[in-house]
C-alpha positions in Angstrom: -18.4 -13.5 -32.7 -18.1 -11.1 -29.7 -19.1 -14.2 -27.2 -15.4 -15.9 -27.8 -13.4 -13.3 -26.3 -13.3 -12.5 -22.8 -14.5 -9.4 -20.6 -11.7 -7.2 -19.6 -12.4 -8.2 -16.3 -12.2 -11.8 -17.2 -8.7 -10.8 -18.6 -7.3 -8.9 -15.3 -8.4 -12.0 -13.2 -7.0 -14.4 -15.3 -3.4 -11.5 -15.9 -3.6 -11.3 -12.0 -3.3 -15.3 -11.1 -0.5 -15.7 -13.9 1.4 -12.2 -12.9 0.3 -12.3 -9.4 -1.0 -15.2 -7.0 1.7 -17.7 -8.9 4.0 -15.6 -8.7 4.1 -14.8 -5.2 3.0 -18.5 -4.2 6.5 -19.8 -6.0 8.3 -16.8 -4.5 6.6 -17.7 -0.7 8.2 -21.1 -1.2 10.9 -20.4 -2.0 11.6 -17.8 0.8 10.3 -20.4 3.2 12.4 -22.9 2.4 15.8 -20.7 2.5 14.3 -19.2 5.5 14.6 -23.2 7.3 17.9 -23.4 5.6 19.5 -20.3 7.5 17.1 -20.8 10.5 18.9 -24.9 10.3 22.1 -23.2 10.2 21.4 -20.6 12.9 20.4 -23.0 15.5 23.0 -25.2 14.5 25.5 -22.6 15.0 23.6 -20.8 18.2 23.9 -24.6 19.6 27.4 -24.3 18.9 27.9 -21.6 20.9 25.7 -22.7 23.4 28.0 -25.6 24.0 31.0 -23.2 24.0 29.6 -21.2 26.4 28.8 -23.8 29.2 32.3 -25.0 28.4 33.9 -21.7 28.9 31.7 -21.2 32.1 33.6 -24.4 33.4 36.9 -23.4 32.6 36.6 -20.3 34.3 34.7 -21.4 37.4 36.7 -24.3 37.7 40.3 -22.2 36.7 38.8 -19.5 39.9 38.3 -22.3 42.5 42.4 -23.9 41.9 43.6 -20.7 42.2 41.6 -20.0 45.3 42.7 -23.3 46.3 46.9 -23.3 45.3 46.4 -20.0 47.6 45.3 -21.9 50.4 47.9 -24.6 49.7 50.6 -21.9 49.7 49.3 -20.7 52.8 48.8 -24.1 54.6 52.6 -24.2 54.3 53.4 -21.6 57.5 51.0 -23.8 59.9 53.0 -25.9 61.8 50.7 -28.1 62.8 47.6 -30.3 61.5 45.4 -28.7 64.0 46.3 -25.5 62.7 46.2 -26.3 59.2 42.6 -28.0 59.9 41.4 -24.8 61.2 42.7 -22.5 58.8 40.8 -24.8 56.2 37.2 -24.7 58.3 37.9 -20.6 58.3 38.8 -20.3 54.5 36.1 -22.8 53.2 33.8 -20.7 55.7 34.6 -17.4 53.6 33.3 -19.0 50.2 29.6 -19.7 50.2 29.2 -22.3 47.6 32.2 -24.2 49.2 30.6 -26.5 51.8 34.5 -28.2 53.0 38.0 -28.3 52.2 40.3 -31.1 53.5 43.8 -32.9 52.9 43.2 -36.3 51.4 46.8 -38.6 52.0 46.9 -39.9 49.5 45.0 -41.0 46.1 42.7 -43.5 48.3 41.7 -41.1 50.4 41.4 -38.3 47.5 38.9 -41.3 45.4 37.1 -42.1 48.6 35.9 -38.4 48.9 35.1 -37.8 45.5 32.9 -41.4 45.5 31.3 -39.5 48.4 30.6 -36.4 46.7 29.2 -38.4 43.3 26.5 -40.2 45.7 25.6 -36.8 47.7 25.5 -34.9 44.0 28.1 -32.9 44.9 31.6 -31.6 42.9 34.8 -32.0 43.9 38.1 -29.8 43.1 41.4 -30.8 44.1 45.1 -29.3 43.9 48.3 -31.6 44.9 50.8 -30.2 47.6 53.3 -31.7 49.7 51.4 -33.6 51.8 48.9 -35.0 49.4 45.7 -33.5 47.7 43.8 -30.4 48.9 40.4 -31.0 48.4 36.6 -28.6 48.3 33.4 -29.5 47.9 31.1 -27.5 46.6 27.1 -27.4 46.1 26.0 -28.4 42.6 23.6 -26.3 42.5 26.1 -23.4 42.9 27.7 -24.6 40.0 24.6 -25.1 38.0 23.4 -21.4 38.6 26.9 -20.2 37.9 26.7 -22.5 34.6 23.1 -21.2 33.4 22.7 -17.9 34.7 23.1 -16.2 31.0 20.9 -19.3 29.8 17.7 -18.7 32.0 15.5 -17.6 29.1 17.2 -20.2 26.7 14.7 -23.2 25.9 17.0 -25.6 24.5 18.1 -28.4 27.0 22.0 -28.4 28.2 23.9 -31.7 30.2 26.6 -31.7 31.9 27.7 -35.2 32.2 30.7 -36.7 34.2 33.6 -39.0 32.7 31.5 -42.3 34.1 28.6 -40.7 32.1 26.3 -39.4 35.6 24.6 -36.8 35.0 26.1 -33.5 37.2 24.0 -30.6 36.2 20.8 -29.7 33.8 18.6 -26.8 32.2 15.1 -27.4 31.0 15.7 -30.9 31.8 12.6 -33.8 30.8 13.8 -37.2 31.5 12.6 -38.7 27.9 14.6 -36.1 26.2 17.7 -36.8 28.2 17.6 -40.3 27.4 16.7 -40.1 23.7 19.8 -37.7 23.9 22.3 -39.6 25.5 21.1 -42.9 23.4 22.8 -40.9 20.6 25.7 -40.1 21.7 28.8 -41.7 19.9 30.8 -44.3 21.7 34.1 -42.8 20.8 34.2 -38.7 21.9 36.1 -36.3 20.1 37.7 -34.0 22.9 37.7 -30.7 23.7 35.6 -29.3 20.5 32.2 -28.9 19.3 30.9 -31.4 17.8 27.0 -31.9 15.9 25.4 -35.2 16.7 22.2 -36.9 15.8 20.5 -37.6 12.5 17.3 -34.7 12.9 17.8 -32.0 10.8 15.7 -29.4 12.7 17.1 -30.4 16.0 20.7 -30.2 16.2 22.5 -32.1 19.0 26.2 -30.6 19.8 28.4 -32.3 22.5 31.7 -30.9 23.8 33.8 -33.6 25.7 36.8 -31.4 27.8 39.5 -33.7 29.2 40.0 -31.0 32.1 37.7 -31.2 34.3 36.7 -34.6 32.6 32.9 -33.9 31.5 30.9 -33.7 28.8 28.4 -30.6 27.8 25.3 -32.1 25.8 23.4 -29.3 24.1 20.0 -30.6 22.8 17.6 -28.3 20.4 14.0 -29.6 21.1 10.8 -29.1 19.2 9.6 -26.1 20.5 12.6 -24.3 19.8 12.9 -25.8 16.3 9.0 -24.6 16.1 9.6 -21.2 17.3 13.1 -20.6 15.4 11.5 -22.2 11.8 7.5 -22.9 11.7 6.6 -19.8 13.1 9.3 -17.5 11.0 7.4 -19.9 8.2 4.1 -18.7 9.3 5.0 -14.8 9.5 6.8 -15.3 5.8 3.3 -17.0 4.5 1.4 -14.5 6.3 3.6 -12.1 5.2 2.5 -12.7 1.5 -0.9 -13.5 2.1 -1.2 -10.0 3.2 1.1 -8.5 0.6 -1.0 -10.7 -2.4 -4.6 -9.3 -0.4 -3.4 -6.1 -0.7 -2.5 -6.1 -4.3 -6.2 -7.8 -4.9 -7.0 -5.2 -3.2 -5.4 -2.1 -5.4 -6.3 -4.4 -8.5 -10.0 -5.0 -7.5 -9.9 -1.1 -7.2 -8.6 0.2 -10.0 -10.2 -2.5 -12.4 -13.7 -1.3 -10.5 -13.0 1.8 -12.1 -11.7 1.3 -14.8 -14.5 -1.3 -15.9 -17.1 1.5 -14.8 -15.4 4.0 -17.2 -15.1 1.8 -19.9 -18.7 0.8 -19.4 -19.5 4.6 -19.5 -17.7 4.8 -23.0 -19.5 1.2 -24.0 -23.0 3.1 -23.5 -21.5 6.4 -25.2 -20.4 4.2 -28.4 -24.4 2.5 -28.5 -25.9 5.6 -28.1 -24.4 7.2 -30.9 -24.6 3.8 -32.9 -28.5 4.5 -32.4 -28.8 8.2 -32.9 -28.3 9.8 -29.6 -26.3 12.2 -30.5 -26.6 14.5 -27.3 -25.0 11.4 -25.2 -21.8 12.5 -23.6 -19.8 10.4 -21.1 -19.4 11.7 -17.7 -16.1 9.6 -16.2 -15.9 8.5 -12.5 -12.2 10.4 -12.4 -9.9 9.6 -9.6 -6.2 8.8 -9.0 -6.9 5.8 -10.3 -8.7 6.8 -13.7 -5.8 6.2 -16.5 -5.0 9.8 -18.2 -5.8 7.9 -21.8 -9.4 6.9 -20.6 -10.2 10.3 -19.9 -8.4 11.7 -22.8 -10.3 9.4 -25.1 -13.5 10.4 -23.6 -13.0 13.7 -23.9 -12.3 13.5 -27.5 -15.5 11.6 -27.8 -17.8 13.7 -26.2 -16.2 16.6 -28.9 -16.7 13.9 -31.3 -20.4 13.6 -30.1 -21.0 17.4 -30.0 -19.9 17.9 -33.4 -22.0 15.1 -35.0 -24.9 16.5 -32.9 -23.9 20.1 -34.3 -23.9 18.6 -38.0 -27.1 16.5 -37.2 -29.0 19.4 -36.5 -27.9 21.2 -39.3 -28.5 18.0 -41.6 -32.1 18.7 -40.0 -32.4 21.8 -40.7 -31.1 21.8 -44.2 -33.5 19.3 -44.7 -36.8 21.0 -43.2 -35.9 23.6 -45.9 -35.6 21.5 -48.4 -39.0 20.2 -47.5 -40.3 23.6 -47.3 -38.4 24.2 -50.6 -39.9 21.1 -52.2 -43.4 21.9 -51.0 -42.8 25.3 -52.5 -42.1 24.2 -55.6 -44.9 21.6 -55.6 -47.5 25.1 -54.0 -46.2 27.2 -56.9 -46.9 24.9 -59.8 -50.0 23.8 -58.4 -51.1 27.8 -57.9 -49.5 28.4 -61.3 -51.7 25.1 -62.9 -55.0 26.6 -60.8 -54.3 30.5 -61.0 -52.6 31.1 -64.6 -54.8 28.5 -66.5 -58.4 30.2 -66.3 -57.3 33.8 -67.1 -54.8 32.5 -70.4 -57.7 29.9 -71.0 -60.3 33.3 -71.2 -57.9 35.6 -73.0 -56.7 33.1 -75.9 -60.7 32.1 -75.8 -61.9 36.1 -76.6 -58.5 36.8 -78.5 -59.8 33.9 -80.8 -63.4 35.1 -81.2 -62.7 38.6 -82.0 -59.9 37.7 -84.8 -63.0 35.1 -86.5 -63.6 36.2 -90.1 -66.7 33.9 -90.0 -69.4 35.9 -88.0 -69.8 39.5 -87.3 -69.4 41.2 -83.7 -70.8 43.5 -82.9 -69.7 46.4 -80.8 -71.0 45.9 -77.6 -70.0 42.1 -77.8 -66.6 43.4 -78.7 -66.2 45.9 -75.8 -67.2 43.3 -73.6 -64.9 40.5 -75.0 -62.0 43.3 -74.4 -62.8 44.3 -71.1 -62.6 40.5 -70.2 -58.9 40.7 -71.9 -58.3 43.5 -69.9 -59.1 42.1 -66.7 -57.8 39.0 -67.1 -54.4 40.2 -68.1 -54.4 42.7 -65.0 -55.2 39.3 -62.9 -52.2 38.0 -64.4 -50.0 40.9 -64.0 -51.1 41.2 -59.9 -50.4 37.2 -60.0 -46.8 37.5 -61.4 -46.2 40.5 -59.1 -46.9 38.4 -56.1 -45.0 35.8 -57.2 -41.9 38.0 -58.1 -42.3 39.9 -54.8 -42.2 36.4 -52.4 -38.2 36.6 -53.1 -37.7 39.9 -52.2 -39.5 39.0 -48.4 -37.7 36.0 -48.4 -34.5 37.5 -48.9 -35.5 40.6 -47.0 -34.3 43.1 -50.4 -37.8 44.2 -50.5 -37.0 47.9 -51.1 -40.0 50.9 -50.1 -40.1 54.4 -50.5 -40.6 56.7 -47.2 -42.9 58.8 -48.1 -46.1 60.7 -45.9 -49.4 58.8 -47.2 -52.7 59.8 -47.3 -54.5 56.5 -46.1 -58.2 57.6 -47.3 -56.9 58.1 -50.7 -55.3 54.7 -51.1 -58.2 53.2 -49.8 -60.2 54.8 -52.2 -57.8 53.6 -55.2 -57.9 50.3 -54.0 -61.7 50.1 -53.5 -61.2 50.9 -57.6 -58.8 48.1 -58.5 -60.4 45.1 -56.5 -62.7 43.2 -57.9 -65.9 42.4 -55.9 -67.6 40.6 -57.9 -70.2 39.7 -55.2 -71.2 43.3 -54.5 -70.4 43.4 -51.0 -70.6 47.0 -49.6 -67.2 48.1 -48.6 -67.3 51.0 -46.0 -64.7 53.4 -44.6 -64.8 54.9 -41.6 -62.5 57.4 -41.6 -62.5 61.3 -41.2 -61.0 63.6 -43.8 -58.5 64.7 -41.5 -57.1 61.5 -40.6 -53.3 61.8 -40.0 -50.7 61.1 -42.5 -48.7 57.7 -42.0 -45.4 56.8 -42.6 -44.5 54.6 -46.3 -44.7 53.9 -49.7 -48.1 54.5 -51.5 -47.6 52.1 -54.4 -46.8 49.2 -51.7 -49.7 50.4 -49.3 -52.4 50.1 -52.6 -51.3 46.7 -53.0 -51.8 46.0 -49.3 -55.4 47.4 -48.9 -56.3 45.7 -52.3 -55.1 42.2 -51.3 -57.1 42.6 -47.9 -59.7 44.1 -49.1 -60.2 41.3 -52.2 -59.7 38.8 -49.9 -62.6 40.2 -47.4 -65.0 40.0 -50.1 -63.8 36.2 -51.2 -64.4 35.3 -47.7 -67.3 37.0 -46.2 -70.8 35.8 -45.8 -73.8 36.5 -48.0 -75.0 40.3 -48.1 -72.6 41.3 -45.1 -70.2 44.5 -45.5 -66.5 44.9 -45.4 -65.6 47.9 -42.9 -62.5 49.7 -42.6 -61.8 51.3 -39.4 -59.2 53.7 -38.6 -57.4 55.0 -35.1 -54.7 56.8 -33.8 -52.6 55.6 -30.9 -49.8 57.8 -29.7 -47.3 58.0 -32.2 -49.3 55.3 -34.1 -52.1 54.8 -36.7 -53.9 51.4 -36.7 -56.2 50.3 -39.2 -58.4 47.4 -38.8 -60.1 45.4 -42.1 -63.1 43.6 -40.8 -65.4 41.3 -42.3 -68.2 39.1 -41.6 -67.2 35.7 -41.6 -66.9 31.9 -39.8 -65.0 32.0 -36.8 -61.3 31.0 -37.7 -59.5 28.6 -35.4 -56.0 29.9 -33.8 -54.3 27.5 -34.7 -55.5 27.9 -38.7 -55.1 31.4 -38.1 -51.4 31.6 -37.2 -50.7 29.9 -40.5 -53.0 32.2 -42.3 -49.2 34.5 -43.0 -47.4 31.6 -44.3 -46.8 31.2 -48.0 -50.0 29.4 -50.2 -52.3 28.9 -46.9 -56.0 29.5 -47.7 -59.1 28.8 -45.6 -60.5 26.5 -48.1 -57.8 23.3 -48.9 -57.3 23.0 -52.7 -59.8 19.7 -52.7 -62.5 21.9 -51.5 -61.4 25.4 -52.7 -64.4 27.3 -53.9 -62.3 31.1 -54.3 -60.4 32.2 -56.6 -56.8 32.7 -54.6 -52.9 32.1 -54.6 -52.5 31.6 -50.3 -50.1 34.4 -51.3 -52.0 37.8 -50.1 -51.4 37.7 -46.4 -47.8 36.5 -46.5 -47.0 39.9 -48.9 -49.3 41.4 -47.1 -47.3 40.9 -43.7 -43.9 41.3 -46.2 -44.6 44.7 -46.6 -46.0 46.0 -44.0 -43.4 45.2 -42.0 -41.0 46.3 -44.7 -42.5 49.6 -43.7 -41.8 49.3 -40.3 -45.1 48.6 -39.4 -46.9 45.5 -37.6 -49.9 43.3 -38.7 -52.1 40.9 -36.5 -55.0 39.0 -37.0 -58.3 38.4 -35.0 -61.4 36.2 -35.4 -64.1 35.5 -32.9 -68.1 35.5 -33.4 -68.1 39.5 -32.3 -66.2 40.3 -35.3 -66.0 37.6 -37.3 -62.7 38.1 -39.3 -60.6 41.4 -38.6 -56.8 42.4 -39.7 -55.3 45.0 -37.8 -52.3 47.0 -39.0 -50.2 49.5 -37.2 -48.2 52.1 -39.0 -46.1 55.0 -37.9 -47.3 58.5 -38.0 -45.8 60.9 -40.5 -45.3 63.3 -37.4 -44.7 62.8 -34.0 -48.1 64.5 -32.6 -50.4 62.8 -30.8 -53.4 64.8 -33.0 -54.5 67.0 -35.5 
């Protein structure tokens, strides 16, 4: 199912051709090709005024040398003689450096004859009538052609200037197969005295200009390498141009998709953790300028998402250790009730029946003993339901006690009374008549000392002695239980204050016993502000030691 669609990186790639590299691939050709439409255009027109130029240059150079020269004519009027007027023309043509002569040709003969002379030396020649004829200069071509070119020097296009009979008068960035390819396609018939585009290459405009007066014609040709320069490498920087623009944008992309995919992978692991109980997992985002505000939103709400389910999880836990602890409870106290309740009813309704038979005669000390059996069993029964009614009370911490200064030796001695020790085993107290007061309610103390001190004999070895020991500590009286018994573990002995926890497990149970003494046990004491602890190694054997407060605050008697 999940393998059909693709990654979210897949998707960007695939978003970024189509929005993207197309895009900007259509748009690049586009630009290109109305970038060689204006650049056609531009060197059509910059040939244009090429042409113009050059033609303009003419005009004025040759408009400069007929005024220079109808000056000289007016002057040559005042010279009487030829002599004179020879010499004035050697001094005047001597004053302009580009002019190499000026002379009177006759008549029109004479006037062809010099400018045949000037063609073959590649030289131009200028003329003005007067009176006597023509006046005539020659001048260098190469004069003219600097004067021509000089604001075309870094200009790489080719220019002609070509005389009426077609000769070729003056040049820039001239290559003979050019010049011919040119001139091959020029029209037969010239328009005169404007621009006109020539030639059928549309990157390399030709223009010609064909002026009447002087009688030449300006060739402008556009070759290659300007046409390369002017389009192809415009068309190279406008490519390059959005290469660079579209690497740059892969760029940003690849960027923000990096962290974007790391985030969303961070959320991807957040999601499978939780799907497979992790509940402490929180995300931890890569955030930068390019982290979107939503990503970190959403991961903020799922990491409150995540500590609230792993609030509610350990709470679930909890709630269900106690129900455990409820359950096994439950399943302790009917089990104690089936093991504890069942002998003494079983020996009281056994007794009860006997002594109500009509059938046989009893006799009196077979009836005081059948009662006192009654009796104790019933008083077994009442301690039993006492301990059972008093495990809420601890629980629930209402267990209420009296504050009261206690004579310790004397509930000792009431308890040694109410135990039963079956066994025999010699209890012994060791403690002086003037042993200080304590601290706490008698009744609750009796049923202390006779819960230890029943439990002691259950648990002792054969013919051994139970001792009870008694000190003063400061503000303090401790008491210590001891017994002569197996060495305990620690670890069985830190349960030994938990509810229905006995040394001998109920498949092997061999004493009479709830597991309930020591948990009431510790229940009151500590009820009575007082502490309890308990102790086992081979010195000892089995010893409980209980600290109560002094009824006053003296350190002795």
């Amino acid at each position: 199912m999940f393998g059909k669609h693709l990654k979210i990186v897949e998707q960007i790639a695939i978003v970024f051709v189509f929005a993207v590299v197309v895009p900007m691939t259509i748009s690049g050709l586009i630009i290109n090709n109305v970038n060689q439409h204006s650049m056609r255009n531009q060197l059509r027109e910059s040939a244009v005024l090429i042409a113009n130029m050059v033609s303009d240059e003419i005009d004025f150079f040759n408009l400069t040398v007929k005024n220079s020269l109808e000056q000289v004519a007016f002057t040559l009027k005042y010279f009487p003689s030829n002599d004179a007027k020879k010499a004035y023309l050697m001094s005047v043509s001597a004053k302009y450096p580009d002019c190499e002569s000026m002379e009177i040709a006759r008549n029109s003969d004479e006037l062809n004859s010099i400018r045949n002379r000037n063609k073959e030396n590649k030289k131009a020649t200028i003329y003005v009538e007067i009176p006597e004829g023509y006046l005539v200069a020659t001048y260098k071509l190469d004069a003219v052609k600097e004067e021509l070119f000089r604001s075309l020097k870094d200009d790489k296009r080719q220019i002609y200037v070509l005389s009426d009979e077609g000769d070729l008068i003056a040049e820039h960035n001239l290559t003979n197969e050019d010049f011919h390819k040119t001139i091959s396609l020029l029209p037969t018939r010239l328009k005169k005295n404007s621009p006109v585009i020539f030639g059928d290459v549309k990157n390399t405009p030709l223009v010609y200009v064909s002026k009447e007066e002087p009688k030449i014609t300006i060739v402008v040709n556009t070759t290659e390498k300007v046409t390369q320069r002017a389009i192809n490498d415009n068309s190279l920087k406008i490519i390059l141009s959005c290469l660079f623009a579209t690497l740059a944008i892969i760029f940003v992309v690849g960027l923000y998709t990096y962290y974007l995919y790391i985030n969303i992978r961070q959320l991807f692991k957040g999601i499978i953790a939780i799907s497979k109980g992790n509940y402490e997992r929180q995300i931890r985002l890569l955030t930068t300028a390019f982290t979107p505000h939503e990503i970190i939103f959403l991961a903020f709400e799922f990491n409150r998402m995540a500590t609230e389910i792993h609030k509610s999880y350990i709470q679930l836990k909890k709630n269900n250790k106690e129900l455990k602890q409820l359950n096994e409870f439950r399943s302790n106290l009917i089990d104690t009730v089936s093991h504890e309740l069942r002998t003494p009813l079983t020996s009281i309704q056994g007794y009860t029946s006997r002594l109500m038979r009509q059938d046989i005669v009893i006799d009196e000390e077979t009836r005081q003993k059948s009662l006192r059996v009654i009796k104790d069993q019933s008083e077994r029964l009442k301690r039993l339901i006492e301990d059972l009614l008093t495990i809420p009370d601890i629980e629930g911490m209402r267990l209420r006690v009296t504050d009261e200064q206690v004579y310790l030796p004397e509930v000792l001695e009431e308890s040694k009374v109410l135990i039963k020790n079956k066994s025999g085993r010699e209890i012994i107290f060791n403690l002086n008549e003037d042993f200080p007061l304590v601290l706490g309610d008698k009744d609750r103390l009796i049923q202390v000392f006779v819960n230890l001190l029943e439990n002691a004999a259950k648990y002792s070895k054969d013919d051994s002695k139970i001792v009870v020991d008694g000190a003063v500590v400061g503000n303090k009286v401790k008491m210590f239980v001891q017994n002569d018994s197996d060495v305990i573990p620690q670890k069985k002995l830190n349960m030994l204050f938990e509810k229905f926890i006995r040394l001998d497990d109920n498949t092997t149970r061999t004493t009479r016993g709830t597991g309930l003494g020591l948990f009431i046990v510790k229940g009151l004491i500590e009820a009575m502000n007082g502490q309890i602890e308990l102790h086992s190694d081979e010195k000892c054997g089995f010893c409980v030691e209980i600290t109560l407060n002094r009824a006053d605050n003296e350190t002795g008697n």
